[in-house]
C-alpha positions in Angstrom: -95.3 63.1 24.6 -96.4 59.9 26.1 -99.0 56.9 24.5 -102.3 56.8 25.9 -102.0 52.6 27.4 -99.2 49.9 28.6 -95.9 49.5 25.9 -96.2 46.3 27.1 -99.4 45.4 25.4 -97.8 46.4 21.8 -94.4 44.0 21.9 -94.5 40.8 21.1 -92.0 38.0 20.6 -90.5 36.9 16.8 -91.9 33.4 17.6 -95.2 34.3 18.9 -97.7 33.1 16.5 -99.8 35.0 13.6 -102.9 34.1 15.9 -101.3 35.4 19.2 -100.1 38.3 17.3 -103.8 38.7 16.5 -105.0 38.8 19.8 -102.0 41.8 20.9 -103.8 44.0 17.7 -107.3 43.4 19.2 -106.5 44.0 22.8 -104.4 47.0 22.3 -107.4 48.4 20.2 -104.6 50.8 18.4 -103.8 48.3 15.1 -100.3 47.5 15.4 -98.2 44.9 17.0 -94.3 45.5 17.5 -91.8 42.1 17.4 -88.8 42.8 19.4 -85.9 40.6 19.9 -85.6 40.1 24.2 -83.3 43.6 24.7 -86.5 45.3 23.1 -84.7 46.3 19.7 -87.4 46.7 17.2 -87.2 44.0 14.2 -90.5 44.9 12.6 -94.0 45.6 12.5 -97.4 44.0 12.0 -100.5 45.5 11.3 -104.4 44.8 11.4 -104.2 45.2 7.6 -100.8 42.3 7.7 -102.7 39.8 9.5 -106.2 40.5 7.2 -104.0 40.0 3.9 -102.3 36.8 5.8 -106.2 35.7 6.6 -107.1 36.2 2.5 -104.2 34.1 1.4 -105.3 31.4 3.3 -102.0 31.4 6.1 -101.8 29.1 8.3 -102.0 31.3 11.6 -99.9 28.8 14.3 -96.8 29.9 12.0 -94.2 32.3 14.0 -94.7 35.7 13.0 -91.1 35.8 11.9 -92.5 34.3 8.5 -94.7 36.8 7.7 -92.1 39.7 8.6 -90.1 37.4 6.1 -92.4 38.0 3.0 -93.4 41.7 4.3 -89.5 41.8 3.6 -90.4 42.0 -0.2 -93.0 43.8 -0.3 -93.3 47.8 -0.8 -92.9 48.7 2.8 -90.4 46.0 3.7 -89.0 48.6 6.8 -91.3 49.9 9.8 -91.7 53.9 9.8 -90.3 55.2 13.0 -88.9 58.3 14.5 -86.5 59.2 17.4 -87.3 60.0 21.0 -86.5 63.8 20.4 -89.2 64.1 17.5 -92.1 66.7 18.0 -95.5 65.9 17.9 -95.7 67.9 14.8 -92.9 66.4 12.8 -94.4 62.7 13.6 -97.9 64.2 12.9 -96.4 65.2 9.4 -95.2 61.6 9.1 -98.0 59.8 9.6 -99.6 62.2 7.1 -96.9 62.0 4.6 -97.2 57.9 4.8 -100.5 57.7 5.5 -99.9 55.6 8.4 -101.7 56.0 12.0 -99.1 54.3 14.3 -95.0 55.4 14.9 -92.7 53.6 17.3 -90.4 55.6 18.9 -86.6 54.3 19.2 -83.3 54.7 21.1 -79.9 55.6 19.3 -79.8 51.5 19.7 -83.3 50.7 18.1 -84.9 49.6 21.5 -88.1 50.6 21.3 -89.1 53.5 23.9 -92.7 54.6 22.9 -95.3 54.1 20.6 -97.4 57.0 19.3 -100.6 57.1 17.6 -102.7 59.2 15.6 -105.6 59.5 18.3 -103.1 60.5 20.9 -102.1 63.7 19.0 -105.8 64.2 17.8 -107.6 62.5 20.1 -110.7 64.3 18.8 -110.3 63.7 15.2 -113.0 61.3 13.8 -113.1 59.6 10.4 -113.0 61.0 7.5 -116.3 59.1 6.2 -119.8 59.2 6.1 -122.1 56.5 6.0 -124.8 55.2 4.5 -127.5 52.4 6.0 -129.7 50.3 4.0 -133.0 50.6 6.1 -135.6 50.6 3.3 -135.8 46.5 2.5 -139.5 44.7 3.5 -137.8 41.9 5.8 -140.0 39.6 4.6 -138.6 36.7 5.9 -139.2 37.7 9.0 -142.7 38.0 9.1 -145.2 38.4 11.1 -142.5 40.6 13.1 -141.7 42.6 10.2 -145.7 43.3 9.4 -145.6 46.7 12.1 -141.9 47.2 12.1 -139.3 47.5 10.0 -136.5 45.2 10.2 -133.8 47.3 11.4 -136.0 48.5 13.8 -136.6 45.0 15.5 -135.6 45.3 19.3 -132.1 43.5 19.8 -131.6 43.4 23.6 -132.5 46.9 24.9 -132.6 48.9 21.7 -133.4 48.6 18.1 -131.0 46.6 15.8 -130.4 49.8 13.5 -129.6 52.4 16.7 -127.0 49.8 18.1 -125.3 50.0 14.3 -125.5 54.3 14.6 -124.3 54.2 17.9 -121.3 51.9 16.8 -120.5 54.2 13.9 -120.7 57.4 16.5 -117.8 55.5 18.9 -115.7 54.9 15.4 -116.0 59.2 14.7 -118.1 58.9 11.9 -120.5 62.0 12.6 -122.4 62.2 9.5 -124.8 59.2 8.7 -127.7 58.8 6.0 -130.8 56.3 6.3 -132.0 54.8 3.3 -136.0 54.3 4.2 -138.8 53.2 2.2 -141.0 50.8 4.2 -142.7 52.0 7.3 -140.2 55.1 7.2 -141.6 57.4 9.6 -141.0 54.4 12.3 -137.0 55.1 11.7 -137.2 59.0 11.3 -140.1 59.5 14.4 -137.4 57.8 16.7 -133.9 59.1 15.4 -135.1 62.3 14.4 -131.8 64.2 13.3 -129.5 62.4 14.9 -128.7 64.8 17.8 -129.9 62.9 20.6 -127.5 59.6 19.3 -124.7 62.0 18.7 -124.7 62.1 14.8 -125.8 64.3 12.3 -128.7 62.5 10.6 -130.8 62.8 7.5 -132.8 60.8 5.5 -133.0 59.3 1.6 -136.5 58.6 0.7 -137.1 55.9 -1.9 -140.9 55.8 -3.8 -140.0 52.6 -4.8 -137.5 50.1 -4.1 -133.9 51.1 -5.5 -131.8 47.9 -4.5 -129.0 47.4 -2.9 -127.2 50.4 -4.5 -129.7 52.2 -6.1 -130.6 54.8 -3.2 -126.6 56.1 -3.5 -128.0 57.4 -7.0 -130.2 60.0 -5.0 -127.3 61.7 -2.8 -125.3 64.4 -4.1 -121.5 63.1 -5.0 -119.8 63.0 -2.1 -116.5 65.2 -1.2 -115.1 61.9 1.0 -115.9 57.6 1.1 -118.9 56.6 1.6 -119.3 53.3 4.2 -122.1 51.8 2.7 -123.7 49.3 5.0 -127.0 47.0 5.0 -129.1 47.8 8.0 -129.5 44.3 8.8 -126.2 43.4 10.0 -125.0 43.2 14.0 -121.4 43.5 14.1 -118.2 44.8 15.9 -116.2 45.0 12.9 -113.2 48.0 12.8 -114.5 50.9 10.2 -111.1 52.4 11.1 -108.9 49.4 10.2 -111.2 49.0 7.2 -110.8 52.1 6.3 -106.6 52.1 6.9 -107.1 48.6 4.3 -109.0 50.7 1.8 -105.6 53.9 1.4 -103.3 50.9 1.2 -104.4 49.8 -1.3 -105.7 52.5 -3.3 -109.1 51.1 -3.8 -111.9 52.3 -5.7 -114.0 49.9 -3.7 -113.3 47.7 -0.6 -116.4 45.0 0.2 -116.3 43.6 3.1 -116.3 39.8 3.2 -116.1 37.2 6.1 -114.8 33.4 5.6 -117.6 30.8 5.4 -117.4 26.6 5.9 -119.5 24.0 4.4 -119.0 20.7 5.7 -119.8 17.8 2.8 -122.0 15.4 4.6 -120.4 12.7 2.5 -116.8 11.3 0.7 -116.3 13.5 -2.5 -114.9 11.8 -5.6 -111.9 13.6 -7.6 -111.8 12.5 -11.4 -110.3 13.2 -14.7 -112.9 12.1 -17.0 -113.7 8.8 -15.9 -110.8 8.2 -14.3 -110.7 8.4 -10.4 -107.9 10.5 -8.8 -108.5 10.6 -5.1 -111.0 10.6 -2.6 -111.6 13.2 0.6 -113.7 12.2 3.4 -116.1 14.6 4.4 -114.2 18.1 3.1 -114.3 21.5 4.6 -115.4 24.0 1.9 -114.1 27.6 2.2 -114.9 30.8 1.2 -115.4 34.1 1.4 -119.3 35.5 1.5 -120.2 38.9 0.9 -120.4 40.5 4.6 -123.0 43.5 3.6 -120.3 46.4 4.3 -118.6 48.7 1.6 -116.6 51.7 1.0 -116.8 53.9 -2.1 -114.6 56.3 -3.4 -116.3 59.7 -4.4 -115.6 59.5 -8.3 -117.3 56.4 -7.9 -120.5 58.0 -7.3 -121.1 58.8 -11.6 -121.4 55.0 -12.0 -124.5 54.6 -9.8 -127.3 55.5 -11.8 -130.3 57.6 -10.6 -134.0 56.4 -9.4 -133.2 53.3 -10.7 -133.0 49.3 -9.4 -129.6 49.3 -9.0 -128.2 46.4 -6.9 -124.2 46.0 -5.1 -123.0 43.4 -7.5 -124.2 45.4 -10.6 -122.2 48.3 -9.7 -119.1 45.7 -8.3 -119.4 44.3 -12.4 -119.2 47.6 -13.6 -116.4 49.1 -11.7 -114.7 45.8 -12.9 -115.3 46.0 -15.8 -114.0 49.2 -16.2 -110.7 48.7 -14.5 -111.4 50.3 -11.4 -109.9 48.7 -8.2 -112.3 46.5 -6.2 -110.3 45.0 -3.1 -112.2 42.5 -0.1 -111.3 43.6 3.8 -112.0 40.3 6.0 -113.7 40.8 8.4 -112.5 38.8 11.5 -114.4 40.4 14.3 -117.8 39.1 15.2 -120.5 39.5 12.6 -124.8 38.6 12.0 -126.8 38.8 9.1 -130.7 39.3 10.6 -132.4 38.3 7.5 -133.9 35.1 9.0 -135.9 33.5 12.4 -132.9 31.5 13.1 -130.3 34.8 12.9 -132.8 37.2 14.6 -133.1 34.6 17.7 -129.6 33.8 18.0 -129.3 37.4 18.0 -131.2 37.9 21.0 -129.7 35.2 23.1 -126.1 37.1 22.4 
């Protein structure tokens, strides 16, 4: 079988940069870049979830994408997964499986790289294996008056409501099933979704009597059989639930948050010392770091944690799956992302 798309917008050169590399995974849309040498033999392979761990570590991402191959070269996949050009859809269908990996250049008795096959083109109809979760019940009271006869995610953003741009968003990703935290002026989000069927998604509804937090409302639904995207229902992004999602297997998470790099700028010189002592001086620094970004996946046994019809808020149950061990990862997010909690973010929100 053939790849669904260009070869051409997969390979990229050893020397291209970690940024330009960046750009080949986000306008081939399938996750994957391939670096070949100029007779198109394959010497390795970067993913969405390489460049995101590249982005957490704080890489410089001018650098050649041969240095990152170079310390992939230690890690626990050091060699790409691929097949030859006589495999069967089946057998590479059992190899993505068997790996858990979405993405399987096909080679030459030479390593030149013929093809590259994907797990949408052998099920192009397969959708995620999620459902999610929106946190539509909050007051929005900092954006009163316009939150006095409408709920936040129900405030108009463009030609539709901030919350039906997010389900329609998580219906293109092939999540199918999605549940709507409500508590203030509920019957505005269930009168216009109804069940879902006319957005394309099976819909129903979590009704809090009083407010449950950030993470209390997951104590009213039954334990789920598969991960749960949590997500607040405040937030306009494009982010990739499928990469997210590929991030969260790799590494075995219990819990993957979602987090997107923030800057301050320090209006002023900042003193270093030890004690009294001066040790340097920096003009006018660049802080960095990473903010929660509103978007989560849960494993299913996480679910027994989460106590019911109770305030229970996302960095109480992030303290008590660390305390307990459990495996709490962050996924960057580099695509574009809005918090709508204030005047400022709701209008800049209308002029995008």
């Amino acid at each position: 079988m053939k790849m669904n798309g260009s070869l051409n917008d997969f390979l990229v050169s050893p020397e291209a940069s970690i940024r330009q590399v960046m750009a080949c995974i986000d306008n081939n849309a399938r996750g994957i870049a391939l670096v070949v040498d100029t007779d198109r033999r394959l010497i390795g392979t970067v993913t969405d979830g390489d460049v995101r761990r590249a982005v957490l570590m704080g890489t410089d991402l001018e650098i050649p994408i041969r240095e990152l191959l170079e310390r992939k070269a230690n890690s626990l996949y050091p060699e790409p997964i691929t097949a030859p050009e006589e495999a069967e859809p089946g057998e590479l269908l059992v190899l993505m499986r068997k790996h858990r990996i979405r993405q399987i250049p096909i080679l030459d008795a030479g390593g030149r790289v013929l093809d590259l096959i994907t797990l949408e083109d052998l099920l192009p109809d397969e959708g995620l294996p999620l459902q999610a979760v929106i946190m539509a019940g909050g007051y929005g009271k900092r954006l009163r008056p316009l939150t006095e006869s409408t709920p936040k995610p129900m405030l108009p953003v463009g030609d539709r409501p901030l919350l039906e741009r997010t389900i329609n968003q998580l219906r293109q990703a092939g999540i199918k099933r999605v549940q709507i935290s409500t508590h203030y002026m509920q019957d505005k989000i269930s009168d216009y979704f109804g069940d879902g069927r006319d957005f394309g998604v099976e819909l129903n509804y979590v009704s809090e009597d009083q407010p449950l937090g950030t993470a209390g409302a997951l104590g009213l639904l039954e334990k789920p059989d598969e991960p749960l995207l949590v997500m607040n229902g405040d937030i306009l992004t494009q982010v990739d639930f499928r990469a997210m999602l590929d991030f969260h297997y790799e590494h075995s998470a219990d819990m993957t948050i979602a987090v997107r790099q923030y800057e301050i700028r320090v209006p002023y010189g900042v003193v270093e010392t030890d004690g009294v002592r001066v040790t340097g001086i920096v003009e006018k620094p660049t802080v960095q770091n990473f903010i929660n970004a509103g978007m989560y996946l849960i494993n299913p046994d996480v679910h027994r944690y989460i106590p019911g019809s109770r305030r229970f808020d996302m960095p109480d149950l992030i303290a008590r799956l660390i305390a307990e061990k459990r495996s709490v990862i962050c996924f960057p997010v580099r695509e574009y992302w809005m918090d709508i909690g204030e005047f400022k973010d709701y209008h800049q929100a209308l002029k995008i």
